[in-house]
VOSE-999787 format. One record per residue (C-alpha): residue number from 1; residue in one letter; x, y, z. Coordinates in steps of 0.02 Angstrom, whole numbers, plus 50000, padded with zeros to 5 digits. Layout:
<atoms>
<NUM 'A' <X Y Z>>
...
</atoms>
This chain:
<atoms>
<1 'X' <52970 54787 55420>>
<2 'X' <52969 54892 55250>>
<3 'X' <52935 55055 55222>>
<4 'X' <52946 55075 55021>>
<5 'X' <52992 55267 54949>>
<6 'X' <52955 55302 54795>>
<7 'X' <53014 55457 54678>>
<8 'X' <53011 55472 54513>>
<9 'X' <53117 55599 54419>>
<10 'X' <53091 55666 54274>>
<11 'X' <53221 55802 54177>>
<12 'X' <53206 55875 54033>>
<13 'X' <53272 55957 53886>>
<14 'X' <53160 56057 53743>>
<15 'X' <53243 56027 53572>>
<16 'X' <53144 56086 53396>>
<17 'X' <52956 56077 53501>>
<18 'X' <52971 55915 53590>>
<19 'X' <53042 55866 53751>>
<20 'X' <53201 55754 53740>>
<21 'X' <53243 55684 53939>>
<22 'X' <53329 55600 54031>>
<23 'X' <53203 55449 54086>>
<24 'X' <53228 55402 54266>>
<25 'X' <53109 55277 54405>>
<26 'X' <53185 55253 54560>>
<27 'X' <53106 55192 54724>>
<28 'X' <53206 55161 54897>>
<29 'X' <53146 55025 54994>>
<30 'X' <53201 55004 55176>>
<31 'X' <53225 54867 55304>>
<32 'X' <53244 54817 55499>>
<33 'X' <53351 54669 55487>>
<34 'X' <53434 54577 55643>>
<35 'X' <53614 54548 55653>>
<36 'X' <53735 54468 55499>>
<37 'X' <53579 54473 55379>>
<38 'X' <53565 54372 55235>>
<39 'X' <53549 54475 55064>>
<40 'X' <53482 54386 54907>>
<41 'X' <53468 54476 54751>>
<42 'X' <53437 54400 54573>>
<43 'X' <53417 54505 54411>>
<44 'X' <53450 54478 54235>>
<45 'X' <53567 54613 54208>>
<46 'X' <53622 54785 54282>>
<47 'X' <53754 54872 54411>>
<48 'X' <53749 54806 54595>>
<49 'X' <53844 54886 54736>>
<50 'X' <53863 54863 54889>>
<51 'X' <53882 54991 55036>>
<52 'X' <53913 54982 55202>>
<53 'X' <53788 55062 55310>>
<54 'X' <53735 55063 55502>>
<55 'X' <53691 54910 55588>>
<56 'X' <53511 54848 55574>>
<57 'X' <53458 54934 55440>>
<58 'X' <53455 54891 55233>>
<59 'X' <53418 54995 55113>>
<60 'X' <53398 54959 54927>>
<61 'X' <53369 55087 54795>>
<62 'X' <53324 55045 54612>>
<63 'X' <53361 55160 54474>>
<64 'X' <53296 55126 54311>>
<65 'X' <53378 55274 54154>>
<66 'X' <53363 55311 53988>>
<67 'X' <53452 55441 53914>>
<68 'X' <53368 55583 53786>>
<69 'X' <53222 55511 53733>>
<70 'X' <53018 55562 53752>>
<71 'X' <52947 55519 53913>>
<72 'X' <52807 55434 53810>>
<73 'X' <52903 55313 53712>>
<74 'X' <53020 55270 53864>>
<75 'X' <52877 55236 53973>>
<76 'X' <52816 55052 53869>>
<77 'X' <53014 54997 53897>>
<78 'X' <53024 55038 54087>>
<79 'X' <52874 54964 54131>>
<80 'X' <52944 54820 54076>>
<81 'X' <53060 54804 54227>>
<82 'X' <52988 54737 54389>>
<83 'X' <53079 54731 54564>>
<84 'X' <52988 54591 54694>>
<85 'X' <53056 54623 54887>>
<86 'X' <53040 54497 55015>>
<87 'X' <53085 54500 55197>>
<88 'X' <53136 54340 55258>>
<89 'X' <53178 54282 55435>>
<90 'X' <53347 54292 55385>>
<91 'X' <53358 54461 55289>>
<92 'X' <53275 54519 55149>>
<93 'X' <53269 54456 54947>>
<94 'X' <53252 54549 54809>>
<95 'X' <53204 54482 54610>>
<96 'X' <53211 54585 54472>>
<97 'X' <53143 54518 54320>>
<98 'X' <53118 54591 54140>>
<99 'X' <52966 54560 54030>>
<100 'X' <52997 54504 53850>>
<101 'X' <52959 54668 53745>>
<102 'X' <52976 54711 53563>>
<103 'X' <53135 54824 53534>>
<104 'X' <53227 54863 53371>>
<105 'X' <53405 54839 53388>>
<106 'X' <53429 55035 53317>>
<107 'X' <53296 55104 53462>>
<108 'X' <53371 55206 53586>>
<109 'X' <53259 55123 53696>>
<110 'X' <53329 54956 53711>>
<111 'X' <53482 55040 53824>>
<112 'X' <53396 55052 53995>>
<113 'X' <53525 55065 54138>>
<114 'X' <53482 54986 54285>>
<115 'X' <53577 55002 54450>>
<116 'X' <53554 54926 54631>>
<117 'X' <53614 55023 54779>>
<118 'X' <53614 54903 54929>>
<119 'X' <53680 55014 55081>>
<120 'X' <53679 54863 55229>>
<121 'X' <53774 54815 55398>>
<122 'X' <53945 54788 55355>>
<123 'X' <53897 54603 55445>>
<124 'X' <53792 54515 55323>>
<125 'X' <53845 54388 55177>>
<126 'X' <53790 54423 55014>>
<127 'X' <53707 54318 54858>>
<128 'X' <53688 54380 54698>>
<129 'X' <53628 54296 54550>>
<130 'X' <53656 54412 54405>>
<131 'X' <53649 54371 54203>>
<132 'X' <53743 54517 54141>>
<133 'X' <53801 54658 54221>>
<134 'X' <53951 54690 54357>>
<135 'X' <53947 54689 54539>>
<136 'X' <54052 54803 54665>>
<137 'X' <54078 54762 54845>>
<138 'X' <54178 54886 54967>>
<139 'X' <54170 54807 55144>>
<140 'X' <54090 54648 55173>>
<141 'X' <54112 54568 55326>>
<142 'X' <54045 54413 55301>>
<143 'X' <54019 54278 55142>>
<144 'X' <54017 54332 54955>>
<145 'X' <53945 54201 54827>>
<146 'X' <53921 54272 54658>>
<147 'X' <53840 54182 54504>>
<148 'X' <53888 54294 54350>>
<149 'X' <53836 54258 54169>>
<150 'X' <53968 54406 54097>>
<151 'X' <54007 54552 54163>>
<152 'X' <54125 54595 54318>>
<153 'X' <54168 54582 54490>>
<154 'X' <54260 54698 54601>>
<155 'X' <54268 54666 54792>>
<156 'X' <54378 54758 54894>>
<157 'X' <54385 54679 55067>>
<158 'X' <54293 54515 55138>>
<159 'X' <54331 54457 55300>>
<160 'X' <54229 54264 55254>>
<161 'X' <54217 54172 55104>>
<162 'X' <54230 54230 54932>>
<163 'X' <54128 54119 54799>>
<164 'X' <54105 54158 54606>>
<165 'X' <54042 54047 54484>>
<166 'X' <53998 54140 54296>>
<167 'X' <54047 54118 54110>>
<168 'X' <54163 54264 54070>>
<169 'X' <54209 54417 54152>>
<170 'X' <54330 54506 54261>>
<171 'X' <54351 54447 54435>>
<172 'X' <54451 54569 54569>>
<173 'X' <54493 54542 54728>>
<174 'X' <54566 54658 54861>>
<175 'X' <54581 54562 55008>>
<176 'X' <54495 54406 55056>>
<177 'X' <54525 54340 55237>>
<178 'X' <54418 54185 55213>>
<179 'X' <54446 54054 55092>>
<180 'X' <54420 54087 54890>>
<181 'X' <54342 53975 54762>>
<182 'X' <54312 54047 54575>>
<183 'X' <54273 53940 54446>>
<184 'X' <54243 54021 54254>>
<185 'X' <54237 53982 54090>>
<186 'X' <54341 54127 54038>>
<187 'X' <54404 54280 54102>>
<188 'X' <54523 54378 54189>>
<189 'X' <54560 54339 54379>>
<190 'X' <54656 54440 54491>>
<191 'X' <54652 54419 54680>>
<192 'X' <54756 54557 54795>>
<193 'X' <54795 54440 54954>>
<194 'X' <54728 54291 55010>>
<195 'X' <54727 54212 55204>>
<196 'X' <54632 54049 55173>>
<197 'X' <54640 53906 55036>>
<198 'X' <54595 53988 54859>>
<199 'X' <54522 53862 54717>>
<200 'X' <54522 53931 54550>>
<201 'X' <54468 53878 54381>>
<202 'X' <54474 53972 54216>>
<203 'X' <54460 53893 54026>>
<204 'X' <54524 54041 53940>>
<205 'X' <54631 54207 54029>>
<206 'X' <54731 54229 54149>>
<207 'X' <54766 54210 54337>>
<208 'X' <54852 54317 54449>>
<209 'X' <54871 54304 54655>>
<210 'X' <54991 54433 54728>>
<211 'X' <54992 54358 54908>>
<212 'X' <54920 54187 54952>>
<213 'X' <54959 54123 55123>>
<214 'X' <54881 53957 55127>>
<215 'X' <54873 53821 54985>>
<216 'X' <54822 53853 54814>>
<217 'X' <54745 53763 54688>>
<218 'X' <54749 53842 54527>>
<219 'X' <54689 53758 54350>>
<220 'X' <54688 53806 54172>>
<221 'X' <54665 53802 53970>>
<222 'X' <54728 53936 53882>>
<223 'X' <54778 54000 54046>>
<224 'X' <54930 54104 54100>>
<225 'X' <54956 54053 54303>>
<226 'X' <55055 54207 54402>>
<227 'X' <55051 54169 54596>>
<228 'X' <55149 54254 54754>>
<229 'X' <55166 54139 54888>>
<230 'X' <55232 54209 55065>>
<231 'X' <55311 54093 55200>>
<232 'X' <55147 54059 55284>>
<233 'X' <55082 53960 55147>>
<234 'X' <55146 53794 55226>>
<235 'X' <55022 53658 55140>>
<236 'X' <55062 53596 54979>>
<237 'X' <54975 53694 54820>>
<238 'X' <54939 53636 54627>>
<239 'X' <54969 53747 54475>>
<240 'X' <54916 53659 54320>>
<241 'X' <54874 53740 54148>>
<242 'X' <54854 53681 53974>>
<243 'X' <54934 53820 53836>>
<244 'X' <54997 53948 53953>>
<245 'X' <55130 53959 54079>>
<246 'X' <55172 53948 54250>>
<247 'X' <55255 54099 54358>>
<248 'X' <55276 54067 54525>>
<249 'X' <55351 54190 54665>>
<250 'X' <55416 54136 54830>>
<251 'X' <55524 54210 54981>>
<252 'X' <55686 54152 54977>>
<253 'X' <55698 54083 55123>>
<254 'X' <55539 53985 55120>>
<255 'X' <55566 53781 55124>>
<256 'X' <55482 53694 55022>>
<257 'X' <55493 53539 54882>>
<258 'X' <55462 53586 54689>>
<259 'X' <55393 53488 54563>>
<260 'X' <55397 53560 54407>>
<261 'X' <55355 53529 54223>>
<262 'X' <55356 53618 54084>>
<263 'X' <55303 53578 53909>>
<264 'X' <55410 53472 53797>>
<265 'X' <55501 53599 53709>>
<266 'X' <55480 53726 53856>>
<267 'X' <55603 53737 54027>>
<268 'X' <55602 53775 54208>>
<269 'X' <55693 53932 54220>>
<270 'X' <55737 53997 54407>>
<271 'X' <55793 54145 54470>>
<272 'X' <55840 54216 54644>>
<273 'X' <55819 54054 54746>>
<274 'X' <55925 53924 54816>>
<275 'X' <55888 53749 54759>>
<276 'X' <55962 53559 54787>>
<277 'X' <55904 53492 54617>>
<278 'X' <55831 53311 54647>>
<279 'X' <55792 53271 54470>>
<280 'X' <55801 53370 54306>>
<281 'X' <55878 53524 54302>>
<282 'X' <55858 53719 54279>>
<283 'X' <55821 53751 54094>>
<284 'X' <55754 53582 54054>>
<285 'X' <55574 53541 54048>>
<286 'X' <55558 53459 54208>>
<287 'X' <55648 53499 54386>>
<288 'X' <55632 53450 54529>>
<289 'X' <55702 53499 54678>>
<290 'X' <55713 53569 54890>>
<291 'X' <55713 53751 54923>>
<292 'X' <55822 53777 55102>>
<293 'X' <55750 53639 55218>>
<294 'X' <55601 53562 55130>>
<295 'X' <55435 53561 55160>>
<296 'X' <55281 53562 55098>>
<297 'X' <55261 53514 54899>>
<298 'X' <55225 53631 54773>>
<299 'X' <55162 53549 54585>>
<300 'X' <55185 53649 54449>>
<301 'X' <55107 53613 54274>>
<302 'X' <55144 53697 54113>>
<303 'X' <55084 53567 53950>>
<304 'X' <55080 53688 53854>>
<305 'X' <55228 53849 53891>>
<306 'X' <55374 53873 54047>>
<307 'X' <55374 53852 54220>>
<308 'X' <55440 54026 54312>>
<309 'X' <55527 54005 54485>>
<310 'X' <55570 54176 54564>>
<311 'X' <55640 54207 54726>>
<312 'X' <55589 54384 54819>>
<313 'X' <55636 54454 54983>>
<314 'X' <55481 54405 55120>>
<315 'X' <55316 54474 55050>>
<316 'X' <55238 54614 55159>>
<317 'X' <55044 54597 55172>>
<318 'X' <54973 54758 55123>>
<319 'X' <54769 54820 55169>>
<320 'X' <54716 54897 54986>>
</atoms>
């Protein structure tokens, strides 16, 4: 069931006889939802965030700004913005679209901040489709999948999945229990700790996973690769870039088999683990060789820079 509020606020500011405000429409709709909802929300640009609120309830709240101009000439540019709600069996949907509008590039008018406050059940999973803009989740327990054109992500806990596909932007990651799979054109990547299998693509950046405790498959151009793997990680993983390097951190006494190649004129430089070389050798651009027992294999893949092996005392998970 919705119950829509709207309020409108208007303040202002008298300068030399005419009234320069801050314009601002906002409107709060609210929900009954069941449990784990399903939230859908597609705009073409703006601030999302997510909340977590009391169970069985969503609210959204859309806040449309622009700063120090006349309420008259602000009003043509707002009403081009349009929010459509839907309740679905599932949860609720939200579309924002954005009439085309005539707008100098010099008007103050064409810099309308929008944000979305979503304040939901801490059980739901989460869609967003957004062009440009970032996104913020603090608690989720459930799926993320995120389709960014540019702009950012920041999550810091989800208990499922994590998905993001987009072109460029930031992508952060506190802690993901579920299983992670990024793929972007370009853009900086950097996930806190990981329990499940992480995918993750970039063609231009760089890659960093502090903890991953399951297998990792991590691919690159123009990528620099830097990933912590604790003992738990006991499936084989893949690290390949094209014109970057490889780093790669492991507990001493984890057993594994190494695979690693560096660029022609690169090397495989180790430091602070024990190894039986197989093949190669440290400082040449290929080695490979058995940390303590054996075990699972880990490829590494550097065509273009050096392969990194560095040996740490056992990783200690830590909640951000």
């Amino acid at each position: 069931m919705l119950w829509p509020v709207s309020r409108y606020v208007l303040c202002g500011l008298f300068l030399c006889g005419s009234v320069l405000a801050e314009q601002v429409r906002e409107q709060v709709h609210e929900f009954s939802v069941g449990e784990r909802p399903r939230l859908s929300f597609e705009l073409p640009a703006g601030a999302v965030e997510l909340v977590a609120g009391e169970a069985g309830v969503v609210k959204v709240r859309t806040r449309l700004s622009l700063a120090d101009v006349e309420a008259k000439r602000a009003e043509r540019v707002l009403d081009v913005w349009g929010f459509a709600f839907e309740q679905t069996p599932e949860g609720v949907r939200m579309v924002g679209s954005k009439r085309k509008a005539v707008v100098w590039d010099w008007d103050p008018l064409r810099n309308v901040q929008v944000n979305i406050e979503i304040t939901a059940p801490a059980e739901s999973d989460l869609r967003i489709d957004l062009t440009d803009g970032s996104v913020v989740i603090g608690e989720l327990h459930g799926d993320a999948d995120v389709r960014l054109g540019s702009g950012s992500v920041f999550a810091r806990r989800i208990t499922g999945d994590a998905r993001v596909r987009g072109e460029r932007g930031l992508i952060t990651f506190g802690a993901v229990e579920g299983g992670v799979d990024i793929a972007v054109t370009s853009g900086e990547i950097v996930i806190g700790r990981a329990e499940g299998p992480v995918t993750v693509s970039s063609q231009g950046g760089s890659v960093e996973i502090q903890q991953a405790r399951d297998t990792v498959r991590a691919t690159g151009s123009g990528v620099d690769l830097l990933v912590g793997l604790t003992g738990e990680a006991r499936d084989g993983s893949d690290l390949n870039t094209s014109g970057g390097s490889v780093t790669l951190k492991l507990e001493r006494d984890a057993d594994l088999v190494i695979d690693a190649r560096a660029s022609l004129f690169g090397e495989v430089k180790v430091r602070g683990l024990p190894l039986e070389v197989l093949a190669g050798g440290v400082g040449s651009s290929r080695l490979q060789a058995q940390v303590n027992a054996g075990g699972p294999r880990i490829n590494l893949r550097a065509s273009g820079g050096n392969v990194s092996l560095i040996g740490l005392e056992p990783l200690v998970a830590t909640v951000p």
